[in-house]
ROSE-779892 format. One line per 3 residues: number of its first residue (from 1); their letters; for each residue x, y, z of C-alpha. Coordinates in nm, 4 decimals. Layout:
REM ROSE-779892
NUM) A) X Y Z; ...;
END
This chain:
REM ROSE-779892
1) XXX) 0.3603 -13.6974 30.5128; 0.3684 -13.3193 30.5585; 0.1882 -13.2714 30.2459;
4) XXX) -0.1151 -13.5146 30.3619; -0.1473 -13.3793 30.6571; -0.1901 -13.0216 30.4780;
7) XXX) -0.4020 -13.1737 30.2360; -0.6401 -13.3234 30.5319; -0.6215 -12.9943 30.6898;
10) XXX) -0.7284 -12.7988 30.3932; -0.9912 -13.0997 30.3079; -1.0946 -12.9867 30.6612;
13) XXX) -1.1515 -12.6546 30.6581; -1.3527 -12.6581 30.2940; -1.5990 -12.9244 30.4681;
16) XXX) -1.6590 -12.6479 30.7602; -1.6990 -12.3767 30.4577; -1.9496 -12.5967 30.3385;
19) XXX) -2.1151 -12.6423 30.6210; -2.1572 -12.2194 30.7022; -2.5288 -12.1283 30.7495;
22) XXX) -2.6040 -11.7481 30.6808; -2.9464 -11.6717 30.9109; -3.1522 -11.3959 30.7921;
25) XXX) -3.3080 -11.2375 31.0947; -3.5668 -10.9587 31.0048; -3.5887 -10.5872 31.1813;
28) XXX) -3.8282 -10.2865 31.0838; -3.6312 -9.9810 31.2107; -3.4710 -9.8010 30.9066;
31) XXX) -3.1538 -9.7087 31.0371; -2.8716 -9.9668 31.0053; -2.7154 -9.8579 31.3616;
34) XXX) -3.0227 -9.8780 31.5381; -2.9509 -10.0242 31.8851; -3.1748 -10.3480 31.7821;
37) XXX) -3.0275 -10.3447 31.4013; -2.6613 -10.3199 31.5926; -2.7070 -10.5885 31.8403;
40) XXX) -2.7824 -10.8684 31.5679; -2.4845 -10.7623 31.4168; -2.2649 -10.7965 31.6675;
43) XXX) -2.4395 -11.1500 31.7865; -2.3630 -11.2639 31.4006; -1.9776 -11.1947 31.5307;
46) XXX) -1.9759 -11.3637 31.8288; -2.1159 -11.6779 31.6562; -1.8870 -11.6731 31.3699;
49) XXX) -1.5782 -11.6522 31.5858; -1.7203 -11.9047 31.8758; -1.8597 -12.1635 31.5666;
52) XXX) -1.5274 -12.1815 31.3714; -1.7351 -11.9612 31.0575; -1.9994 -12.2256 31.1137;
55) XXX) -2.3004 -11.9828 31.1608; -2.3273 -11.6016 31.0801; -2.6386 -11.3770 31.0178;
58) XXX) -2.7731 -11.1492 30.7902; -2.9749 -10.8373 30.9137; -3.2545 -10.7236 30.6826;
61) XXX) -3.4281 -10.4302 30.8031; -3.5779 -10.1519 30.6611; -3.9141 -10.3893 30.6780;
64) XXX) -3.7235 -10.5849 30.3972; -3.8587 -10.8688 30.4194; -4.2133 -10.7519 30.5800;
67) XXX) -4.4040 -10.5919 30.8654; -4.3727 -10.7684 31.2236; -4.7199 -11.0088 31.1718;
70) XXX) -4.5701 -11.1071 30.7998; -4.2117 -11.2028 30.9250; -4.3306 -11.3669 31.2153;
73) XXX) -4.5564 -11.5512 31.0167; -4.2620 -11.6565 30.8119; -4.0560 -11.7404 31.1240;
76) XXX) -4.3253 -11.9816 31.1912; -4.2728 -12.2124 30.9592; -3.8928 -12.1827 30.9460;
79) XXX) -3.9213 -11.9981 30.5971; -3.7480 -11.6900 30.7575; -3.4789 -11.8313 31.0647;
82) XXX) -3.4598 -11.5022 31.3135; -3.7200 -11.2074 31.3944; -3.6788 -10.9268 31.6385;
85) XXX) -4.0184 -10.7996 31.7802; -4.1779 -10.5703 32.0022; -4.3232 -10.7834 32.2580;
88) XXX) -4.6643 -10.6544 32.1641; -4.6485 -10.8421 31.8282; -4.6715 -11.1925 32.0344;
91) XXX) -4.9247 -11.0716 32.2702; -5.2256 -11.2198 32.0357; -5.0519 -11.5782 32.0081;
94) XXX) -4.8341 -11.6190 32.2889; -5.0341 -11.5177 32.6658; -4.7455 -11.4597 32.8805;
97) XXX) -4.5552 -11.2456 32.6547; -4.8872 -10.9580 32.7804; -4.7217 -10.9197 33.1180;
100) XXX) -4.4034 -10.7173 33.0052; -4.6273 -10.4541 32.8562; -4.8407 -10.4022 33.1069;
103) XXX) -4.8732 -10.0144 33.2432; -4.6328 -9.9414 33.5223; -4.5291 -10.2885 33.5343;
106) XXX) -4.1970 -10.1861 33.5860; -4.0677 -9.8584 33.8155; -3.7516 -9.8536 33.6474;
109) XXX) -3.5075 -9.9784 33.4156; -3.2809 -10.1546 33.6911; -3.6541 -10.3278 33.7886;
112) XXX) -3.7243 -10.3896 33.4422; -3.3722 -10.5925 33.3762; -3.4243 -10.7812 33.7208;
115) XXX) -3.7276 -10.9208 33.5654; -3.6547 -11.0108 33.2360; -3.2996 -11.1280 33.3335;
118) XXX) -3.4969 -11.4136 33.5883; -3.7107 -11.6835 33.6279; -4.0123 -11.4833 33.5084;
121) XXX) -3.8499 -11.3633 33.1519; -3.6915 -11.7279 33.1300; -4.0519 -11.8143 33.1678;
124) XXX) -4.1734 -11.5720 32.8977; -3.9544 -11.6380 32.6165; -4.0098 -11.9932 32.6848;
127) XXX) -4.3910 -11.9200 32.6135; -4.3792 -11.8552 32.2648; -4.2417 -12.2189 32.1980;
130) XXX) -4.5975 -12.3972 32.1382; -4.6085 -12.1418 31.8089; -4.3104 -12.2315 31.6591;
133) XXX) -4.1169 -11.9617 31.7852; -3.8181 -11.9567 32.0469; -3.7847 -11.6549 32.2332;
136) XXX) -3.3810 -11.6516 32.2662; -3.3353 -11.2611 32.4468; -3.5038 -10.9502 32.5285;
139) XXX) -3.3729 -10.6137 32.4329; -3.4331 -10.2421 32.5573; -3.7157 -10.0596 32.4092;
142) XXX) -3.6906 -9.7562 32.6737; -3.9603 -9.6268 32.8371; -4.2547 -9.5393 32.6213;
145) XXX) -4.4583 -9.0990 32.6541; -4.6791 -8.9220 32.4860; -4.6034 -8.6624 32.2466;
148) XXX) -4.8484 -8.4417 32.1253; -4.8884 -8.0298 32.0307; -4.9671 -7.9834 32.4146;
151) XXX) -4.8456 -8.1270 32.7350; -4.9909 -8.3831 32.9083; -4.9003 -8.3674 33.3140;
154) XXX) -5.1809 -8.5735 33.3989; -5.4585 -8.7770 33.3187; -5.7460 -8.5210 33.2803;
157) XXX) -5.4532 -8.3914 32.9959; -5.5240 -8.7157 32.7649; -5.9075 -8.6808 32.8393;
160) XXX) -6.0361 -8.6960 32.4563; -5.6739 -8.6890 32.2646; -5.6821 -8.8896 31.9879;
163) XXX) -5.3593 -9.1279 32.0422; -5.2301 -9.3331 31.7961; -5.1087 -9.6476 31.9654;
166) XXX) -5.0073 -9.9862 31.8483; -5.2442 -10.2285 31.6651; -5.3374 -10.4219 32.0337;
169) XXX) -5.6383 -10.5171 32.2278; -5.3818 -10.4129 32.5288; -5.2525 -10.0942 32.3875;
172) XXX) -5.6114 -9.9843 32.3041; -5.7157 -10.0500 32.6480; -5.4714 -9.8783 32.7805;
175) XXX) -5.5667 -9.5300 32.5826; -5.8587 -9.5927 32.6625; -5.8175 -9.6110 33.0382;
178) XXX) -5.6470 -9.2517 33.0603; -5.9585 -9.1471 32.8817; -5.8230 -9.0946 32.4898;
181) XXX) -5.9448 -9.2181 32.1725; -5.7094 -9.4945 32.1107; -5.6641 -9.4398 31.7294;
184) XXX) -5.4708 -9.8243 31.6167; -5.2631 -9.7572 31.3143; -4.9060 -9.9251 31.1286;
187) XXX) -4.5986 -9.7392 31.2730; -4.5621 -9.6141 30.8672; -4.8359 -9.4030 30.8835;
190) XXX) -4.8242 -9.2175 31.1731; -4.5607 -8.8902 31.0753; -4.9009 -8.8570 30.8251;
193) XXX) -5.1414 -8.8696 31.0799; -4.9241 -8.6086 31.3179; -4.8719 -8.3557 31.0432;
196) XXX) -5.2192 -8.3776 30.8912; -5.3841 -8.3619 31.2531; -5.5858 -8.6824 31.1882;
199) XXX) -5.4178 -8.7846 31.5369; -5.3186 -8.5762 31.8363; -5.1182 -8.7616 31.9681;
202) XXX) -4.8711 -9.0900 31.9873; -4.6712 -9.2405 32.2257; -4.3073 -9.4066 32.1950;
205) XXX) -3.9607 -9.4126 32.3550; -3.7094 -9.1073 32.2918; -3.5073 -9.2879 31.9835;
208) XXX) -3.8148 -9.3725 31.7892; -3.9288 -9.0199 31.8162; -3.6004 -8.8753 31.7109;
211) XXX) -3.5378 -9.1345 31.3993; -3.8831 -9.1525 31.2981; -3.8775 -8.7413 31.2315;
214) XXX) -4.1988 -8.7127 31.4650; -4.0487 -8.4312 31.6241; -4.1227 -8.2786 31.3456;
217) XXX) -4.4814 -8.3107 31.3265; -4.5508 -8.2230 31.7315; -4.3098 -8.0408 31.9510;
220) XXX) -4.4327 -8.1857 32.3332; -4.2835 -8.4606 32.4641; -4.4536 -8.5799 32.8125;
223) XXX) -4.2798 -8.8505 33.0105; -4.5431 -9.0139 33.1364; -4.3333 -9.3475 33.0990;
226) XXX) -4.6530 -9.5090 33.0820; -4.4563 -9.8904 32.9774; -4.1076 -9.9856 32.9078;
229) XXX) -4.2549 -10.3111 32.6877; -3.9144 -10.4587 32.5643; -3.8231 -10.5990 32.1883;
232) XXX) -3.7645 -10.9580 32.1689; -3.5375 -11.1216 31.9471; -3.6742 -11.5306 31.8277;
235) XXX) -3.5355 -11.7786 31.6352; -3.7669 -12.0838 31.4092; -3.8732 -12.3297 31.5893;
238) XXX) -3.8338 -12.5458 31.3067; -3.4977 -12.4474 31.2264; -3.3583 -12.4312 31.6094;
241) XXX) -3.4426 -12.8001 31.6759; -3.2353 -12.8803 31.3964; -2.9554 -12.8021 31.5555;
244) XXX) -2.7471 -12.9951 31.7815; -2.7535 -12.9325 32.1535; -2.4180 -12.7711 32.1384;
247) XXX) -2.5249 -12.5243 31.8618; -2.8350 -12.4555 32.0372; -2.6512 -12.3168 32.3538;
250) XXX) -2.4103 -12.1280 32.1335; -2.7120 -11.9775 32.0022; -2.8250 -11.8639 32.3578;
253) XXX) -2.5081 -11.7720 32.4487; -2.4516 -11.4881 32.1304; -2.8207 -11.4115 32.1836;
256) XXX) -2.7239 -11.2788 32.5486; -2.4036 -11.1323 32.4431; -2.6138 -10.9210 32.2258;
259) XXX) -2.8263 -10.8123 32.4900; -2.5374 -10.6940 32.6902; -2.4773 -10.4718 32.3722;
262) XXX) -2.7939 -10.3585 32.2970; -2.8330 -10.2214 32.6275; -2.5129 -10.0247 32.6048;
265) XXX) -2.6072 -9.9259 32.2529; -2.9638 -9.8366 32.3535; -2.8194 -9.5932 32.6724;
268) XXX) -2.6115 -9.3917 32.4327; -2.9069 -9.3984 32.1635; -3.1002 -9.1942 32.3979;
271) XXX) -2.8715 -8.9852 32.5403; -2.8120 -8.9269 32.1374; -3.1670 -8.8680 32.0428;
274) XXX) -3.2570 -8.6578 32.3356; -2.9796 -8.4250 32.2586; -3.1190 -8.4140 31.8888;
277) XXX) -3.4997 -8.3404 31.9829; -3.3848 -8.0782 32.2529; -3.1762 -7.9090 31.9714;
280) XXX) -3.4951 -7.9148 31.7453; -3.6887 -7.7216 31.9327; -3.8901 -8.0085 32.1409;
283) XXX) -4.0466 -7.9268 32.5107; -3.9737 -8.2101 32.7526; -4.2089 -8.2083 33.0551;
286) XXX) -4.0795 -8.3976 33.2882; -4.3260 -8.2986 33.6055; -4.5867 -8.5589 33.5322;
289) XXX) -4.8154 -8.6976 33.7839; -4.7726 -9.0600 33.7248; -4.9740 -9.1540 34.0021;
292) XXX) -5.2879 -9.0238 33.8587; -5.2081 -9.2470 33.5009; -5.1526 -9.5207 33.7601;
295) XXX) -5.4454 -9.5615 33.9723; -5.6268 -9.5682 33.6276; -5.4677 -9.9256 33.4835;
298) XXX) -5.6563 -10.0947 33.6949; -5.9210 -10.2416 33.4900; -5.6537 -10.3278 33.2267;
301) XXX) -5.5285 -10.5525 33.4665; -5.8866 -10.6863 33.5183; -5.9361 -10.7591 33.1968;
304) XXX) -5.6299 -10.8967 33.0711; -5.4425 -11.0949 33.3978; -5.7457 -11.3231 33.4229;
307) XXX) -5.5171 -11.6410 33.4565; -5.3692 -11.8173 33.7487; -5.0292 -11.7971 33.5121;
310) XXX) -5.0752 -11.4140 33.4493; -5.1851 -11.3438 33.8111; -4.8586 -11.5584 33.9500;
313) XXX) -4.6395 -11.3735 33.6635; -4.7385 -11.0413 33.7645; -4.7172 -11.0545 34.0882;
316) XXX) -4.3467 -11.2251 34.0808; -4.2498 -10.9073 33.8642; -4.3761 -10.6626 34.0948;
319) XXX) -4.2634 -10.8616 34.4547; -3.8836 -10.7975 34.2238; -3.9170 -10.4233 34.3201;
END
């Protein structure tokens, strides 16, 4: 009897082995702790321990398995099962996902987190579904300056730099509006660009400056803070509604935990990168009139909240302050 019921047990256990799923989810940042990198780590742990060994994932970054528009065309069709994105990536496909970029949506990261932690990012993530995408958490992406050769402490400061800034109809607006020659170009290219002088300028958050070696290229790093847009981790469509309910909320449930990581992880990221530009010789101006950056979004709100949805979205953000 004893040895039947050991048998059943171990009959047991090889049907769950059989049944274990590896996800690949795709990342672009090169450095295997990055906060993003980290955080779909340690939701592959929390799923494995919560699903019995059920479900674990696989982090390829490095742009393994393709740029942001290549894996999320992937994702798509359930060839590639989980993505993490900047939000900008979606803005093209997926209208609400616009609103968390927006300039000085947000006046800080406690603001930021109210938002995206309510009904509005619930709202967001959910927006993404009609593409074949399921938006399952957001994660930090810090506050995103301008760096440059010179400092910029207000908006007649950007008047005619040359900023390199996403590939966006948004982002390019948004140069635009402080007066610069938005200069669209791949992430890859732009240490080139810096050195070489083709660009004056770019803008990003503290960690992506420090990994990405610009420092080295341009010395001046403004905090004009100009958006804290936020990264955004998915899961197929097409391979989420495979799932069972039950699987599905485990899902959401790791996804969150890993937000709650990446946060920490992003905090002591910066702290860690800011401590590395400062020792490389980098300015940080920190006396930058926001205000005058500020009054000068307002035609990128014109042109891009022209929607009930985006006007009611917007305005729920900003009544959070």
């Amino acid at each position: 009897m004893i040895k039947q019921i050991a048998l059943a047990a171990a009959a047991a256990l090889a049907a769950l082995t059989v049944q274990a799923k590896e996800f690949r989810s795709a990342d672009v940042h090169n450095s295997d702790d990055y906060p993003t990198v980290a955080a779909v780590k340690h939701m592959s742990q929390v799923l494995e321990q919560k699903s019995g060994g059920r479900y674990k994932i696989k982090v390829f970054n490095k742009s393994a398995l393709g740029t942001e528009k290549e894996t999320l065309d992937q994702l798509k069709i359930g060839a590639l099962e989980m993505n993490r994105v900047n939000i900008s990536s979606l803005n093209s496909m997926c209208p609400k996902s616009l609103v968390p970029t927006l300039p000085f949506l947000f006046n800080s990261v406690e603001h930021m987190h109210q938002v995206l932690d309510g009904p509005v990012g619930e709202e967001i993530l959910k927006g993404c579904e009609h593409e074949g995408l399921v938006g399952l958490a957001f994660y930090d992406s810090g506050a995103r300056s301008i760096y440059a050769k010179k400092p910029v402490r207000s908006l007649a400061d950007a008047k005619g730099m040359k900023i390199r800034v996403q590939p966006s109809d948004v982002w390019v607006a948004v140069a635009s509006a402080m007066g610069a020659n938005a200069t669209p170009m791949p992430y890859g290219e732009v240490y080139t660009a810096l050195k070489t002088g083709i660009i004056d300028a770019a803008e990003n958050n503290v960690p992506s400056f420090d990994t990405s070696k610009h420092y080295e290229a341009v010395k001046v790093f403004s905090r004009t803070e100009h958006s804290m847009a936020p990264e955004v981790l998915l899961i197929s469509k097409a391979v989420f509604d495979k799932m069972p309910k039950a699987d599905q909320d485990l899902f959401r449930a790791a996804a969150k935990e890993s937000a709650a990581f990446q946060r920490q992880k992003w905090a002591e990221q910066e702290a860690k990168s800011l401590a590395t530009i400062k020792a490389a010789g980098v300015q940080i101006v920190d006396n930058v009139d926001k205000a005058s950056f500020q009054a000068a979004m307002q035609p990128v709100y014109a042109k891009f909240v022209t929607t009930p949805d985006l006007q009611r979205l917007v305005k729920a953000a900003q009544d959070a302050r």
